[in-house]
MIGUGU-236029 format. One record per residue (C-alpha): x negated, y, z; residue in three letters. Coordinates in nm, 3 decimals, decimal comma. Example, Ala and Ser with C-alpha at 12.3 -4.5 7.8 and 13.67 -1.06 7.14 Angstrom:
2
[[-1,230; -0,450; 0,780]; ALA]
[[-1,367; -0,106; 0,714]; SER]
//
This chain:
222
[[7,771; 2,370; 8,121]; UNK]
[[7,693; 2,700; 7,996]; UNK]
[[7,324; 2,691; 8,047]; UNK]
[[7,308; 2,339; 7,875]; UNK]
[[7,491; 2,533; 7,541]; UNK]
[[7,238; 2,863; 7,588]; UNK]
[[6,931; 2,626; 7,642]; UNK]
[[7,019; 2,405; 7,321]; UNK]
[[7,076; 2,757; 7,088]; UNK]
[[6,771; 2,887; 7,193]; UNK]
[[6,540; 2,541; 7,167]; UNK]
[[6,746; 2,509; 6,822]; UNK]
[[6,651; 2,821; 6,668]; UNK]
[[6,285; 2,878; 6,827]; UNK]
[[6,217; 2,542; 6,771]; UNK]
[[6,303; 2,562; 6,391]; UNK]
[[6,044; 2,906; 6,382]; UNK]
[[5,766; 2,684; 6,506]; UNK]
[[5,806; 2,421; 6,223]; UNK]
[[5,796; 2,673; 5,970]; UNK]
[[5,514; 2,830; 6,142]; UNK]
[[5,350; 2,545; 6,228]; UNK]
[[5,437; 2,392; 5,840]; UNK]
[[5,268; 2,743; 5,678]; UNK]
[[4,929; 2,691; 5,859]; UNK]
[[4,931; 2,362; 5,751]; UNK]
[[4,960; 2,448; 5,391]; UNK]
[[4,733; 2,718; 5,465]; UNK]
[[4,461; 2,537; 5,610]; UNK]
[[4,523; 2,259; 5,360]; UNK]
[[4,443; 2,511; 5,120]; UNK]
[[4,132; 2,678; 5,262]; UNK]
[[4,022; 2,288; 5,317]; UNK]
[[4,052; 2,240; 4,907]; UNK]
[[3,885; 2,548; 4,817]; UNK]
[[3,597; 2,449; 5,045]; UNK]
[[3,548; 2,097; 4,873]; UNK]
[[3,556; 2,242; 4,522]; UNK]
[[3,268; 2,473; 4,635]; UNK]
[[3,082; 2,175; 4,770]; UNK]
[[3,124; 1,969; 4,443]; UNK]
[[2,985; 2,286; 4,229]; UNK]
[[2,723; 2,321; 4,478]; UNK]
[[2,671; 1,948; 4,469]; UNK]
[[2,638; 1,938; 4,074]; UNK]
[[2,453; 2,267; 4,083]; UNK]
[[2,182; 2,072; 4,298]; UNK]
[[2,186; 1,752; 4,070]; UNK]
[[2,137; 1,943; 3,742]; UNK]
[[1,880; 2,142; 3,888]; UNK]
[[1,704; 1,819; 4,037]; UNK]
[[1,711; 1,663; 3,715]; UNK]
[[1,553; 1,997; 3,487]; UNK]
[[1,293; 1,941; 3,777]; UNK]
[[1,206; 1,580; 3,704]; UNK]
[[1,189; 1,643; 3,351]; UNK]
[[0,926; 1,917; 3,389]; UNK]
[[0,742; 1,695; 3,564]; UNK]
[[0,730; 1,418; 3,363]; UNK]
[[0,656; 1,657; 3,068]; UNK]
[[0,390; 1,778; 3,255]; UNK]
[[0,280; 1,427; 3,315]; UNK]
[[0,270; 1,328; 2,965]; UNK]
[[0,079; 1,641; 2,891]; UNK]
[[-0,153; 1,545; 3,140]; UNK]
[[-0,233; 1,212; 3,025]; UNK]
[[-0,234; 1,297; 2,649]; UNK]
[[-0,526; 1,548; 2,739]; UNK]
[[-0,702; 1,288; 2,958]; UNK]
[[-0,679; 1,078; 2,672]; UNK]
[[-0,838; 1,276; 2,434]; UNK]
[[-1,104; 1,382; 2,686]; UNK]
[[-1,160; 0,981; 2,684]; UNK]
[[-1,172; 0,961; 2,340]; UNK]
[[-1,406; 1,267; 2,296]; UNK]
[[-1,619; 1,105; 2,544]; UNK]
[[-1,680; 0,775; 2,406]; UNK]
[[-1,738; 0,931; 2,036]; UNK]
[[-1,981; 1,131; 2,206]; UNK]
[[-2,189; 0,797; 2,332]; UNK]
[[-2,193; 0,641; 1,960]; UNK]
[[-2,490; 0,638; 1,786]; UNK]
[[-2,488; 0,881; 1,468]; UNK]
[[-2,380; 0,750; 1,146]; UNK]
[[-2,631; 0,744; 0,834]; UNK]
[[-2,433; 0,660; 0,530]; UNK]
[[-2,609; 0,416; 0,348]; UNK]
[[-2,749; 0,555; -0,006]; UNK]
[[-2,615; 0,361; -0,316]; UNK]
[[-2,878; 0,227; -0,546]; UNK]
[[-2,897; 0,385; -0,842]; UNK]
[[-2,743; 0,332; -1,109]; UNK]
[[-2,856; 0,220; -1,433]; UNK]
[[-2,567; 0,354; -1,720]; UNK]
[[-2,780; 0,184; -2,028]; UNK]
[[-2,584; -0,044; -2,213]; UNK]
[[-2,727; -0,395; -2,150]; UNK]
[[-2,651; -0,493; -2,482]; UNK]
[[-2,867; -0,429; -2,813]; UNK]
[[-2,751; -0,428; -3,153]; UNK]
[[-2,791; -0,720; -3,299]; UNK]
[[-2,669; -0,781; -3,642]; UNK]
[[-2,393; -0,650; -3,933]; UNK]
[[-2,207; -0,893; -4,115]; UNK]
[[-1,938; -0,900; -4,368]; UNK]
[[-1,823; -0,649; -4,650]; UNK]
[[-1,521; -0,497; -4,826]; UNK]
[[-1,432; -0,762; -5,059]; UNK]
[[-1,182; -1,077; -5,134]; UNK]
[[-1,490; -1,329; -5,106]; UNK]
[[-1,545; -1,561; -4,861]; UNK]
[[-1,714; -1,382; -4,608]; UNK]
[[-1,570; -1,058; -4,722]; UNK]
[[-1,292; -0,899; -4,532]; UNK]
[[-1,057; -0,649; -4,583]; UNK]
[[-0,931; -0,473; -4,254]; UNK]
[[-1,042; -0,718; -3,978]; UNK]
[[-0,824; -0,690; -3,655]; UNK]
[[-0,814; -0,971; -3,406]; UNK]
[[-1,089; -1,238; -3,354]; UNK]
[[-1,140; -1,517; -3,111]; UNK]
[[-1,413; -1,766; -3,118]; UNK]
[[-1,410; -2,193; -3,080]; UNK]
[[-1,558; -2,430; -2,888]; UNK]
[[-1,792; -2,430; -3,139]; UNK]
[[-1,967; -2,076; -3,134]; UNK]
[[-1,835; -2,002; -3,481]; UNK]
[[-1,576; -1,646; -3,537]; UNK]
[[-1,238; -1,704; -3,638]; UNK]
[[-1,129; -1,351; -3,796]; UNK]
[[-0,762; -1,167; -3,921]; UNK]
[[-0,865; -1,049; -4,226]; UNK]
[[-0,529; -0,844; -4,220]; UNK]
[[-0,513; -0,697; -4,560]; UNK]
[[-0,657; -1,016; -4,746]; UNK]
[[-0,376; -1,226; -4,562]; UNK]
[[-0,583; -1,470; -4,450]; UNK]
[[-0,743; -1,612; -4,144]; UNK]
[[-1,163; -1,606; -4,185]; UNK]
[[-1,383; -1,864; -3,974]; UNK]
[[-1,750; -1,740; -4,022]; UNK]
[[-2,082; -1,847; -3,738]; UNK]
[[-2,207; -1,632; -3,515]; UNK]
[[-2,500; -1,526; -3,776]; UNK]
[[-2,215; -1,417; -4,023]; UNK]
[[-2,253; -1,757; -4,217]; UNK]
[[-1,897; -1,815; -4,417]; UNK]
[[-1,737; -2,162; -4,326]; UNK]
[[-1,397; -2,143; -4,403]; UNK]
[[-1,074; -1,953; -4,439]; UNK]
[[-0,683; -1,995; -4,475]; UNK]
[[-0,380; -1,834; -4,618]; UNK]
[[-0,231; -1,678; -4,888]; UNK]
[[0,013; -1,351; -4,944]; UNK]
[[0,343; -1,447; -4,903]; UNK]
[[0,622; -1,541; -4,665]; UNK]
[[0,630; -1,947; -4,742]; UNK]
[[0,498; -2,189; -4,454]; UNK]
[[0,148; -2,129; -4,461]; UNK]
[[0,153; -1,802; -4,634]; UNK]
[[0,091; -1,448; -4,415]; UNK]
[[0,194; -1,086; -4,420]; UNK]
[[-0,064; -0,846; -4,210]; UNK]
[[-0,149; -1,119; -3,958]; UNK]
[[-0,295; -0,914; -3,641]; UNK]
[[-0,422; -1,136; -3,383]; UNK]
[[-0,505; -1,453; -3,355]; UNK]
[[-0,619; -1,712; -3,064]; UNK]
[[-0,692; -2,115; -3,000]; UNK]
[[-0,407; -2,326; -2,860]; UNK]
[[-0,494; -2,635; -2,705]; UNK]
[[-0,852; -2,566; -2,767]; UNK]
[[-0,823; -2,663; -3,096]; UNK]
[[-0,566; -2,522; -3,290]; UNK]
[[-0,552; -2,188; -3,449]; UNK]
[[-0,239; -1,998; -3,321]; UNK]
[[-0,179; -1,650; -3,562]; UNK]
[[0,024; -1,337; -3,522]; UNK]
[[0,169; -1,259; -3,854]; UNK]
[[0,282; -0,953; -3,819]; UNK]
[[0,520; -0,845; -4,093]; UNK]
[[0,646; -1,205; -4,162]; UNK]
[[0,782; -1,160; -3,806]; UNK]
[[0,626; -1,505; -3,707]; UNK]
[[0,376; -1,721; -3,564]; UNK]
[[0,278; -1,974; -3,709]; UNK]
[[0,043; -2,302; -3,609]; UNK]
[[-0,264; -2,443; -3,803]; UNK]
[[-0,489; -2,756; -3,727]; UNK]
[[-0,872; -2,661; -3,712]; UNK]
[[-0,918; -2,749; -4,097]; UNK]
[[-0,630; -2,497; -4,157]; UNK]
[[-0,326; -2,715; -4,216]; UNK]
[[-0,026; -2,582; -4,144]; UNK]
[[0,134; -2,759; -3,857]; UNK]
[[0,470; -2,520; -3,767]; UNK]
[[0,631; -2,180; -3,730]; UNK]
[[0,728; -2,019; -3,428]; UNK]
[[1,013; -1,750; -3,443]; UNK]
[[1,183; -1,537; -3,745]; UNK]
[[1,279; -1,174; -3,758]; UNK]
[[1,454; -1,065; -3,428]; UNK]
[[1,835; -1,138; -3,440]; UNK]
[[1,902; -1,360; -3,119]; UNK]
[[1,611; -1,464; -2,853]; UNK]
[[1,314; -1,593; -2,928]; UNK]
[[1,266; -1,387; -3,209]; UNK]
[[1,042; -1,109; -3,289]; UNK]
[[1,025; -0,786; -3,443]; UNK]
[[0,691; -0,662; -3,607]; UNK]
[[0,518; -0,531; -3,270]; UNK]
[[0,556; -0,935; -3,113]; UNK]
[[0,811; -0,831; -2,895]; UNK]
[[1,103; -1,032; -2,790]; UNK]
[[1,414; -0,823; -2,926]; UNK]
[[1,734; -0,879; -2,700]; UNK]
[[2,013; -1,016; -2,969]; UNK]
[[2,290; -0,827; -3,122]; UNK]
[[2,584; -0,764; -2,979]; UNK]
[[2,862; -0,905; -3,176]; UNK]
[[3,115; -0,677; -3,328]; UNK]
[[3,504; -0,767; -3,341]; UNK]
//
């Protein structure tokens, strides 16, 4: 009886020691365990990062290599072409190929006279069609000089000009004239007729000012 209570006490409080004992080296050794698998995983990255630095040298290195192989390549081959002789130009022969030829036409209001020519064109037929800008009038003289015919008068009416500056053929036959400060163009048949005007001074579009250039219209006021 007594021995069973002595037994139990003793078994009772030794055996609670060893728990916590045994409990501490547990959480010791736990510990120690931890510590010892964060230094592998730094050791493990250390390794990884250092692997990778290494591979990139070497495929620097590799690149390097093949860049300077390349050029050796390329040196080598321009090396076995054959020499380049630039071919000479022929010279060059600056004279004007045109010669004077003739002079025609004066200061004057006569036919064949002219008074500021500008623009010209010529016709199907050889012959000169002239602005004779300060006589007002459209000049059609041959190639020789030879006066055939002219048209318009000073003034703004249909058919009438003010400084006309350039003129071309329209449909191969028509005469089609810039004139200038009437702020027109205007249309004449190959005998000089007047056929119709195109434009009037620039307000809206489709309009001109005095240098023939489309003005953008107004914008209206309230």
């Amino acid at each position: 009886g007594p021995y069973c209570y002595v037994s139990s006490f003793i078994n009772g409080v030794f055996g609670k020691q060893w728990y916590q004992r045994r409990v501490r080296v547990i959480r010791g050794e736990t510990k120690d365990l931890l510590a010892l698998l964060k230094k592998n995983i730094l050791e493990e990255e250390i390794r990884l990062a250092e692997e990778q630095r290494q591979r990139e040298l070497e495929e620097e290195q590799q690149k390097k290599e093949e860049e300077k192989q390349r050029r050796q390549e390329a040196a080598r081959l321009k090396a076995l072409e054959p020499p380049r002789t630039p071919t000479p130009l022929p010279p060059r022969d600056f004279t004007l190929p045109f010669q004077f030829s003739r002079v025609f036409g004066k200061m004057g209001m006569e036919g064949g006279m002219f008074n500021g020519p500008v623009g010209l064109c010529t016709t199907d037929k050889g012959h000169l069609v002239v602005c004779d800008v300060h006589n007002n009038r459209i000049q059609v003289v041959k190639a020789d000089g030879t006066y055939v015919q002219s048209f318009g008068v000073t003034g703004t009416g249909v058919g009438e000009m003010n400084g006309p500056n350039d003129v071309c053929m329209f449909n191969g036959r028509n005469f089609l004239v810039a004139d200038t400060y009437n702020d027109r163009v205007q249309l004449f048949a190959p005998t000089g007729r007047f056929i119709r005007t195109i434009g009037q001074k620039a307000r809206r579009r489709a309009m001109f000012n005095k240098r023939g250039v489309v003005s953008k219209p107004k914008e209206e006021t309230a």
